[in-house]
C-alpha positions as CSV (number, residue, x, y, z in Angstrom):
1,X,89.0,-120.0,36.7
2,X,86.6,-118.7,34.0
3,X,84.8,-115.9,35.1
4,X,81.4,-117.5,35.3
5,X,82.3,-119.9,37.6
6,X,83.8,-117.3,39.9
7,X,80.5,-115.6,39.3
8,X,78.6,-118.7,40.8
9,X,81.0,-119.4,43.2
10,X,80.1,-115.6,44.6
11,X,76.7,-116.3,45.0
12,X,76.9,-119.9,46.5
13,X,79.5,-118.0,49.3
14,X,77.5,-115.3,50.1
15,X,74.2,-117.6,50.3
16,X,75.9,-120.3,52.0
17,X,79.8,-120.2,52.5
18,X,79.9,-124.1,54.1
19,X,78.7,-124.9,50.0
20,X,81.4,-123.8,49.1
21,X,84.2,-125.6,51.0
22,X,81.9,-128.9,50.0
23,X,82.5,-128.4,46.1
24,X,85.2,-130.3,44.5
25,X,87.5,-128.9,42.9
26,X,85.8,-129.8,39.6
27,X,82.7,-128.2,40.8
28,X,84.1,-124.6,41.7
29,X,85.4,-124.6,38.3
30,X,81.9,-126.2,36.5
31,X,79.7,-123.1,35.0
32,X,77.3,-123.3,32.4
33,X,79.0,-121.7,28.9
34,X,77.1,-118.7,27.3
35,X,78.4,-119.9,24.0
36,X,76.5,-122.0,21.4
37,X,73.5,-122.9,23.5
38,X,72.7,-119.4,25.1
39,X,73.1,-117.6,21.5
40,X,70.5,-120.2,20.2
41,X,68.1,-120.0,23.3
42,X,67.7,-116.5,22.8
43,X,67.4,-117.0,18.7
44,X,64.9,-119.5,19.2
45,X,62.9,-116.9,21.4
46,X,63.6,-113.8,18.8
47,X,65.0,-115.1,15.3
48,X,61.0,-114.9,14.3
49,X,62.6,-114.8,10.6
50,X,65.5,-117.0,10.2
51,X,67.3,-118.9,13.1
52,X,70.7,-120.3,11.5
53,X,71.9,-121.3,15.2
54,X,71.2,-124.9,16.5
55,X,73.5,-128.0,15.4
56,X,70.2,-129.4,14.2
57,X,68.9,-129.7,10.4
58,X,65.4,-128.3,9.4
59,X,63.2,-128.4,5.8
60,X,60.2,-126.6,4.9
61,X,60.0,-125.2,8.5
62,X,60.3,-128.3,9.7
63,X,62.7,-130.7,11.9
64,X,64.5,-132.6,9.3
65,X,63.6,-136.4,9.7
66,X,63.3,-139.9,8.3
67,X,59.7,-140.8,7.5
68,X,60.7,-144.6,9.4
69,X,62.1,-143.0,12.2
70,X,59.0,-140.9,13.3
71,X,56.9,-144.0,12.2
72,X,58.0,-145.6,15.4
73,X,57.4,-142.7,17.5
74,X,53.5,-142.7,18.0
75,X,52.0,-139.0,18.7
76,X,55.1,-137.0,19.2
77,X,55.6,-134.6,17.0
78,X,60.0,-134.2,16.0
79,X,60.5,-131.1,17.7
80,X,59.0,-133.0,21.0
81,X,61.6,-136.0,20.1
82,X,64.5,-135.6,17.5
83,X,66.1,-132.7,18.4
84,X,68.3,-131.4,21.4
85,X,67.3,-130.9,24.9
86,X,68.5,-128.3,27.0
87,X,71.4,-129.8,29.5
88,X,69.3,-128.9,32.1
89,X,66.0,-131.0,31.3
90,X,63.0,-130.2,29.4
91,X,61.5,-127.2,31.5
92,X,58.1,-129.0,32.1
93,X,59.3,-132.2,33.3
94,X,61.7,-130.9,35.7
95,X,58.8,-128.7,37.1
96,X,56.3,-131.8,37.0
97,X,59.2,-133.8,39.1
98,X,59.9,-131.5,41.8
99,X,55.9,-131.1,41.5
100,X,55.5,-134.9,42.5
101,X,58.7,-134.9,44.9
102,X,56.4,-132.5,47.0
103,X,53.6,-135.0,47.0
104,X,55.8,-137.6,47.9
105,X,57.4,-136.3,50.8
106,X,55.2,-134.1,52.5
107,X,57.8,-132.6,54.6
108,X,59.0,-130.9,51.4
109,X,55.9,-128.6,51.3
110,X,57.3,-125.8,53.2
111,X,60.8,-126.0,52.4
112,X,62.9,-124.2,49.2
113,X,64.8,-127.0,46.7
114,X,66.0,-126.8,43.9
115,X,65.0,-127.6,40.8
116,X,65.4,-131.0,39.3
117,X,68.3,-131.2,36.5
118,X,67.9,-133.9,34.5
119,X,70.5,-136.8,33.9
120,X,70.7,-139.6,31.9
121,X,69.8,-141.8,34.3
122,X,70.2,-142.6,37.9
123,X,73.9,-143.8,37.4
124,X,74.4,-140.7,35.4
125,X,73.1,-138.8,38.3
126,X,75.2,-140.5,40.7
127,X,78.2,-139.9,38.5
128,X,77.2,-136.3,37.7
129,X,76.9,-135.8,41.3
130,X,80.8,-136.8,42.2
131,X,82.3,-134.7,39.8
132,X,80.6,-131.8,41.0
133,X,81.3,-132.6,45.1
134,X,83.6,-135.1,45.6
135,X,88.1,-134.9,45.5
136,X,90.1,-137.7,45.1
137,X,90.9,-138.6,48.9
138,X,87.2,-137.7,50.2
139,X,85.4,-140.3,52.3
140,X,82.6,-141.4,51.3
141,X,80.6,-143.7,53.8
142,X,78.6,-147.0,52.7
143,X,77.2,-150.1,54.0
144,X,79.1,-153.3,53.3
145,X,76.6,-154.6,51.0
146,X,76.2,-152.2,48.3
147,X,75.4,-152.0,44.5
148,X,78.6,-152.9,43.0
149,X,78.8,-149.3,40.5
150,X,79.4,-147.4,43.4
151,X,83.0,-148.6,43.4
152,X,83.7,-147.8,39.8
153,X,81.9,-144.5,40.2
154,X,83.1,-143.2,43.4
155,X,86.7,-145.3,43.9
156,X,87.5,-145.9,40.5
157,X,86.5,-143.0,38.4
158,X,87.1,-140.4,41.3
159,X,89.2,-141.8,43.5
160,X,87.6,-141.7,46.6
161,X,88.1,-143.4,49.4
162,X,85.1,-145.7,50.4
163,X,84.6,-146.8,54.1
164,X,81.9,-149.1,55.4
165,X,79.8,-150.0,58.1
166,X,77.9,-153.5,58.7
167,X,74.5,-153.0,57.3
168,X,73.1,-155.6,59.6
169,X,74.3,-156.5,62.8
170,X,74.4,-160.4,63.4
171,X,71.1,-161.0,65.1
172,X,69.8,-159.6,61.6
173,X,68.6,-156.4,62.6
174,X,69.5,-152.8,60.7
175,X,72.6,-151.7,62.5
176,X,72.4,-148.0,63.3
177,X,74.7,-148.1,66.3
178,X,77.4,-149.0,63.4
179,X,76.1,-146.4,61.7
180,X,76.5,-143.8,63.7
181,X,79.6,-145.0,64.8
182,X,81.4,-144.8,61.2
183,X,80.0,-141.3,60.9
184,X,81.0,-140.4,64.2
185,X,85.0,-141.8,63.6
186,X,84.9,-140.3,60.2
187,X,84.0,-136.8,61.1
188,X,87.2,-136.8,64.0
189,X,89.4,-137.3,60.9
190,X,88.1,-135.0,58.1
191,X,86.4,-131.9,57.7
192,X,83.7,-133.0,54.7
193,X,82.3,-136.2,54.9
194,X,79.7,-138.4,52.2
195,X,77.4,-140.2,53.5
196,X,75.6,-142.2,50.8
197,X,72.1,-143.2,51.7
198,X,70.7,-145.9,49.5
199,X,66.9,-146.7,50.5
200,X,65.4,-149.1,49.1
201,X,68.2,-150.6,49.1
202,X,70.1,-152.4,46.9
203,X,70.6,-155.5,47.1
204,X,69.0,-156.2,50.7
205,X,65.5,-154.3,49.7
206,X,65.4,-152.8,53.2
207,X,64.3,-149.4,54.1
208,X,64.1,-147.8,57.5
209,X,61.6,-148.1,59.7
210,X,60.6,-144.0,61.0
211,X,62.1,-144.5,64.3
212,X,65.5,-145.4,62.5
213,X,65.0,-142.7,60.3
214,X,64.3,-140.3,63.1
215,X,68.0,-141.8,64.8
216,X,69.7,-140.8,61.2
217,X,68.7,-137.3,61.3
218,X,69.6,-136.7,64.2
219,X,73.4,-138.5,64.0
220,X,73.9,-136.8,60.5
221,X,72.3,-133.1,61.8
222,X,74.2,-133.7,65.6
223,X,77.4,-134.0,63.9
224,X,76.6,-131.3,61.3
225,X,76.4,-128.7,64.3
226,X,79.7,-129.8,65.9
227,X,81.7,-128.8,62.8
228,X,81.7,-131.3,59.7
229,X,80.5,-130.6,56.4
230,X,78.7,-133.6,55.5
231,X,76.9,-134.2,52.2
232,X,74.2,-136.5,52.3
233,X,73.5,-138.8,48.6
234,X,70.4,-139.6,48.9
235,X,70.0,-142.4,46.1
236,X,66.6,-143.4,45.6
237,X,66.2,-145.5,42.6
238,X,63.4,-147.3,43.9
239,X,61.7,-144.6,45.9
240,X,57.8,-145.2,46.2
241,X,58.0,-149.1,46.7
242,X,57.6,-149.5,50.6
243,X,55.5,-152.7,51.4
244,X,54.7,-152.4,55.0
245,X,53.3,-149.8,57.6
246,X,56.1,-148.9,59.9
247,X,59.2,-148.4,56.9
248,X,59.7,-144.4,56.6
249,X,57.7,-143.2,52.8
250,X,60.1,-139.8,52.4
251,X,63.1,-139.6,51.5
252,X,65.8,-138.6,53.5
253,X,66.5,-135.8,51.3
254,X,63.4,-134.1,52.6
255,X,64.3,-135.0,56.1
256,X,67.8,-133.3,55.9
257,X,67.4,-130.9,53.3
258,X,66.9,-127.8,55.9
259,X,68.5,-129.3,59.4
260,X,71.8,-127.0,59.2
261,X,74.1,-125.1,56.9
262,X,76.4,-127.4,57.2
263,X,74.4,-130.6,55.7
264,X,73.7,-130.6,52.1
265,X,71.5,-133.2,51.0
266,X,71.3,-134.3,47.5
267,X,68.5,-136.6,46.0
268,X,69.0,-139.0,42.9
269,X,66.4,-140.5,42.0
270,X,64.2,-140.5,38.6
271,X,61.5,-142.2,36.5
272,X,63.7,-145.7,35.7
273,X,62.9,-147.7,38.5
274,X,60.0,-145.6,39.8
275,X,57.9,-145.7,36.2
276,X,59.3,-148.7,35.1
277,X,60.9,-147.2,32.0
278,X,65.2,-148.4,32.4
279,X,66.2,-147.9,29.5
280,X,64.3,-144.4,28.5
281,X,67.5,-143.0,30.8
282,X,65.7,-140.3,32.7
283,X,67.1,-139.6,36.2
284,X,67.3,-136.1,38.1
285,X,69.6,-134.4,40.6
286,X,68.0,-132.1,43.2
287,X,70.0,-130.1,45.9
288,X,68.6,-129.2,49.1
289,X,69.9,-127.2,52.1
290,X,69.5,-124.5,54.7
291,X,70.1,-121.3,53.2
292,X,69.7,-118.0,56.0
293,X,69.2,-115.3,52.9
294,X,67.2,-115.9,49.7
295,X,67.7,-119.6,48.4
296,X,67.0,-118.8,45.0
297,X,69.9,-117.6,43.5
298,X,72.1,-120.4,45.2
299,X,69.8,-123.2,43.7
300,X,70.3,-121.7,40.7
301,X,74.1,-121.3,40.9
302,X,74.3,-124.8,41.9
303,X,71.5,-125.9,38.8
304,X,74.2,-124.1,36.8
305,X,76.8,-125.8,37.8
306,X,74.9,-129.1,37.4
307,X,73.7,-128.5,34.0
308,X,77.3,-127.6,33.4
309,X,78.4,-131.1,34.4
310,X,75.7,-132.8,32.2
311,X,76.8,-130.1,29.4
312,X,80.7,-130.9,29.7
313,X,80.1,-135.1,29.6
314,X,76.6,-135.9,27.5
315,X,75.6,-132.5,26.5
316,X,71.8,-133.8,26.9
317,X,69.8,-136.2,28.1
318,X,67.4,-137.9,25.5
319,X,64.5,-135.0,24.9
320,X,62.3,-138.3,23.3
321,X,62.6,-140.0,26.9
322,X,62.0,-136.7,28.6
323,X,59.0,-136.2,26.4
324,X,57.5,-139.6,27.0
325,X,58.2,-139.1,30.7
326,X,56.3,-135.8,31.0
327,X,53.6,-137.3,29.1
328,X,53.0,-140.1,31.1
329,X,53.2,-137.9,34.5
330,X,50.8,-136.1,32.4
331,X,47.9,-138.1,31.6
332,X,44.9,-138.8,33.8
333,X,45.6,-142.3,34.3
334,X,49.6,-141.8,35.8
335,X,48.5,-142.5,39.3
336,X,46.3,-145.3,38.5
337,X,49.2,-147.1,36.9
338,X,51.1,-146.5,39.4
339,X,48.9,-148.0,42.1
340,X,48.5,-150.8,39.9
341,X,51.9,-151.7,39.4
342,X,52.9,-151.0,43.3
343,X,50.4,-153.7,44.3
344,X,51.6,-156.4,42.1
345,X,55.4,-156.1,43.4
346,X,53.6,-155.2,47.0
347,X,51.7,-158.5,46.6
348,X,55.3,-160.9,45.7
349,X,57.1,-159.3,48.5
350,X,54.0,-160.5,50.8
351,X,54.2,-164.0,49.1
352,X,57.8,-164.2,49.5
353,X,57.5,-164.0,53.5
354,X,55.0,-166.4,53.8
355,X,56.8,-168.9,51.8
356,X,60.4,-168.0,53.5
357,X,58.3,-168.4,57.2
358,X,58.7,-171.8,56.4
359,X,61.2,-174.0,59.3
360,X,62.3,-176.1,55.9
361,X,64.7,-173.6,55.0
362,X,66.2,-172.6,58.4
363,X,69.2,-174.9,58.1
364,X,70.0,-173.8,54.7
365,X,69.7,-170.0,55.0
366,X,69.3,-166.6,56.9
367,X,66.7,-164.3,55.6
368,X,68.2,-160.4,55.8
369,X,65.1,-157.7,56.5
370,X,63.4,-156.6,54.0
371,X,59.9,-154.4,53.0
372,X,61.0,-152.5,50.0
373,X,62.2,-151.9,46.4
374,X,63.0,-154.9,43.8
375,X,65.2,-157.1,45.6
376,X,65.8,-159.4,48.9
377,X,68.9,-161.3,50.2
378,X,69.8,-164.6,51.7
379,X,72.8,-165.5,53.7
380,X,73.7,-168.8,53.4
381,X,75.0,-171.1,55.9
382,X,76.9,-173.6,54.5
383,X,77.3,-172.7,50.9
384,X,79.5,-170.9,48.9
385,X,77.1,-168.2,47.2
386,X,79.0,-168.2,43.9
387,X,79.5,-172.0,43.6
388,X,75.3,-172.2,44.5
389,X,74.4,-169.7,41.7
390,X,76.6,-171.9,39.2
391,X,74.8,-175.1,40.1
392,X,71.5,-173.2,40.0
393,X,72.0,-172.3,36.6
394,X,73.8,-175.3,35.1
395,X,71.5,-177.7,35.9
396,X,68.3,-176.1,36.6
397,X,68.4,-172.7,34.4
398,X,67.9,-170.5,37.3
399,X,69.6,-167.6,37.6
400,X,70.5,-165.4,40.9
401,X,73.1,-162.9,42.1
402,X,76.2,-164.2,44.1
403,X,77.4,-161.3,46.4
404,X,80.8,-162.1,48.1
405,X,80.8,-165.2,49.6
406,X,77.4,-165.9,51.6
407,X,74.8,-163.7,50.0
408,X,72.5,-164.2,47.2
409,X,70.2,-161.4,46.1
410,X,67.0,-162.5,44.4
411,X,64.8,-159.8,42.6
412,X,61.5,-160.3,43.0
413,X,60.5,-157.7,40.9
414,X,61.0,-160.0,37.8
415,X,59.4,-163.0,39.5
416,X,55.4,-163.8,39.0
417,X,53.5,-165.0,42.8
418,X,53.1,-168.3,41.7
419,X,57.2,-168.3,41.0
420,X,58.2,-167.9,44.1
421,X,57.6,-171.3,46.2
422,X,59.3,-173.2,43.1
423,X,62.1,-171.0,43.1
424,X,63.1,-171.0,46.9
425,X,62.9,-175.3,46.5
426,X,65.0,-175.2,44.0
427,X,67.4,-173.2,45.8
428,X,67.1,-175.7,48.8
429,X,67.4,-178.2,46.2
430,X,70.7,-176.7,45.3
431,X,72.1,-176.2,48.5
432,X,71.5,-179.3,49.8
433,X,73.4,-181.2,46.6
434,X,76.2,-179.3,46.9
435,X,76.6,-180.3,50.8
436,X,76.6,-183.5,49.9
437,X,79.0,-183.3,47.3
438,X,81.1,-181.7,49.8
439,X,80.2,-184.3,52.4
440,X,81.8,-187.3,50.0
441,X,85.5,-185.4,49.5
C-alpha cells in the first residue's frame, strides 16, 4: 500500500474507525499522488518567472488556443475554459455547491460535510462512488423499479450483489414496511450494507412524503446502533423538483449525515438535472457522517481519496462546464431561473393528474404515485408494455419507455401542458387496438 494511502487511512481510523471497515478495498488503497499535479500547483503559486510544469501549451503568456475555438465560447476567457481542472473541482464551485446544499436542506446548517468533489456527471459520481466503497460480494439494496445503469454500474462493473424490495405495495401506496424489512434481513447476514436512496425517483417520479422520511431514518439509524455498517447513496439527480406540500424537500443525506458512526451517508447529485445543463457533465460527491473528534481532517482524507478516484479514471472533469456552472450560480438572476423553470414542470405534473383523474382510463391502466422529478409511471392491465410502446411508435410516432412487462414510464419533463391530454388518448388508443387484436386470435 503506498504510503499516502496508509497516511489517509490513519486519519480516517482515528476520526472514525467504522469508515474504515466501509471502504473497499479499492478505496483504502485510493490516495491522491503528489507527483505531476502537486509540483505544478505549487509552481503555478511560486514559478512568478517561468512555470515549465503543466501538460498544457502557452504563447506570449497566454493559453495556447484556436481563434474558432474561443469564438464559440462567449465571455470566458481560456484559462477559465481550455485548460485542466484540478481532479477535485474548480475550488469556487465546489464551495458555491456545498454553499447551496446548506440552503437546500436546512438541517445541514449546523452540521460538518465535506466538501463537494466534482465528477463528471451524476453517473460518474455514482460510479466514482463504488469504487471507492463498495467489494465485489457487497449488498447493495434497491427498489424493483430502478434506473437501468445501476446494474451495469453496481452488478456489472463491480460486482455487487443487488437485492430488492417492492417499491409499491399492490394497493399502490410507497411500501416502507418492505423497506424496512429488506434492510432488516440484510443486516442479519452481513456486516456493511448499501442502501441506495433514489428520490425523485427514477422512473416512478415519487418522493417521500416527511412522515415516510421520518420512518427511513429511523429503520436506517435503528439498525445502525445495533451493529451494521450501512452506507447510505443518496442519489439525487433531480433534487429541488417536489410538486406538492406533504413530499419531504431535503435530502436524505442531510437527514442521516450525523445519526451514528456507523451510517455514512453519501450525496450524488449535481447541476445536470437540477440546472438543466445534461450534457455540460458536472455532478459532485459529498460525504457526510458523525465524527466524535475534529471532522476536518477525515473529510479531507476521504476528499482525497475521492479526488484520487476521479484522478486514476478521468483525471478531470471539464473546467469549461465547471466554469459555466459557477457562473450561472453566480449571477443575480440564478434563483429567478430556477423558479421559473420549477413552475413550468410543477405546472405539467399538475395537468397530468387532472387529466389521469379521468374514469376513461381505469380499465386500461394503474397510475403509480407520483409528485416529483421528470418522470411518472403506468402499470398496465392488459397490455404487454413493450409490444404497447412498439405500436405507439409505429403507427402513431410516439415514443415511451417500456419497463419489464407492465410498466411504461412517460417523462413529462419533455412534454408541453397542452401535450398531455393527446398523449394519454393515444395511449388508450393503443391499448385498446392491441386488445382487440388479441381478442381475434
Amino acid at each position: 500500500m503506498n504510503p499516502l494511502a496508509k497516511q489517509l487511512n490513519s486519519i480516517i481510523e482515528k476520526g472514525n474507525p467504522k469508515l474504515i471497515e466501509m471502504l473497499s478495498n479499492i478505496g483504502k488503497n485510493l490516495f491522491f499522488p503528489k507527483g505531476i499535479l502537486t509540483q505544478s500547483a505549487e509552481a503555478k503559486e511560486k514559478a512568478h518567472k517561468l512555470n515549465a510544469t503543466a501538460g498544457i501549451a502557452t504563447e506570449q503568456g497566454k493559453i495556447m488556443h484556436f481563434s474558432s475555438i474561443m469564438g464559440a465560447i462567449a465571455g470566458i476567457r481560456s484559462r477559465e475554459s481550455l485548460t485542466y481542472a484540478p481532479s477535485f473541482g474548480i475550488p469556487a464551485l465546489r464551495k458555491t455547491w456545498q454553499k447551496s446544499l446548506v440552503e437546500k436542506n436546512p438541517s445541514l446548517a449546523n452540521r460538518k460535510i465535506s466538501l463537494p468533489v466534482v465528477t463528471c456527471g451524476i453517473t460518474h459520481a455514482i460510479s466514482i462512488f463504488a469504487d471507492i466503497w463498495i467489494d465485489p460480494g457487497d449488498v447493495v439494496i434497491l427498489p424493483d423499479m430502478m434506473w437501468g445503469n445501476y446494474n451495469m454500474i453496481l452488478n456489472v462493473r463491480k460486482e455487487a450483489n443487488i437485492t430488492t424490495y417492492p417499491i409499491f405495495s399492490k394497493n399502490g401506496e410507497y411500501n416502507l414496511a418492505a423497506f424496512e424489512k429488506k434492510v432488516k434481513e440484510e443486516a442479519l447476514k452481513h456486516d456493511k450494507i448499501i442502501v441506495l436512496l433514489n428520490f425523485p425517483h427514477n422512473p416512478s417520479g415519487y418522493t417521500v412524503s416527511k412522515e415516510e422520511g421520518d420512518r427511513t431514518v429511523k429503520i436506517l439509524t435503528d439498525v445502525a446502533k445495533e451493529g451494521t455498517n450501512i452506507i447510505a447513496a443518496c442519489d439525487d439527480s433531480y433534487f429541488g423538483l417536489f410538486y406538492e406540500k406533504e413530499t419531504m424537500k431535503e435530502s436524505f443525506f442531510a437527514r442521516l449525515c450525523n445519526q451514528h458512526p456507523r451510517l455514512l451517508a453519501i450525496k450524488l447529485d449535481g447541476a445536470t438535472k437540477e440546472n438543466y445543463v445534461w450534457g455540460l457533465r458536472v455532478g459532485f460527491i459529498t460525504c457526510g457522517c458523525k465524527i466524535e473528534s475534529d471532522s476536518g481532517p477525515v473529510y479531507d482524507a476521504l476528499e482525497k481519496k475521492t479526488a484520487g478516484c476521479v484522478r486514476g479514471s478521468i483525471s478531470n472533469a471539464s473546467h469549461l462546464s465547471q466554469s459555466i456552472i459557477l457562473r450561472s450560480m453566480q449571477d443575480k438572476t440564478y434563483p429567478i431561473e430556477k423558479k421559473e423553470k420549477y413552475e413550468i414542470l410543477r405546472k405539467r405534473a399538475k395537468r397530468l393528474k387532472e387529466v389521469l383523474s379521468d374514469s376513461k382510463y381505469n380499465e386500461a391502466w394503474d397510475v403509480y404515485p407520483f409528485n416529483s422529478g421528470y418522470f411518472m409511471c403506468i402499470r398496465l392491465k392488459t397490455i404487454n408494455a413493450e409490444a404497447l410502446r412498439i405500436h405507439l411508435l409505429e403507427k402513431y410516432g410516439v415514443g415511451l419507455i417500456s419497463i419489464g412487462e407492465q410498466n411504461l414510464r412517460i417523462a413529462f419533463s419533455c412534454l408541453e401542458e397542452s401535450d398531455i391530454p393527446e398523449l394519454f388518448d393515444i395511449i388508450l388508443q393503443g391499448s385498446k387496438e392491441l386488445k382487440r387484436k388479441a381478442s381475434l386470435r
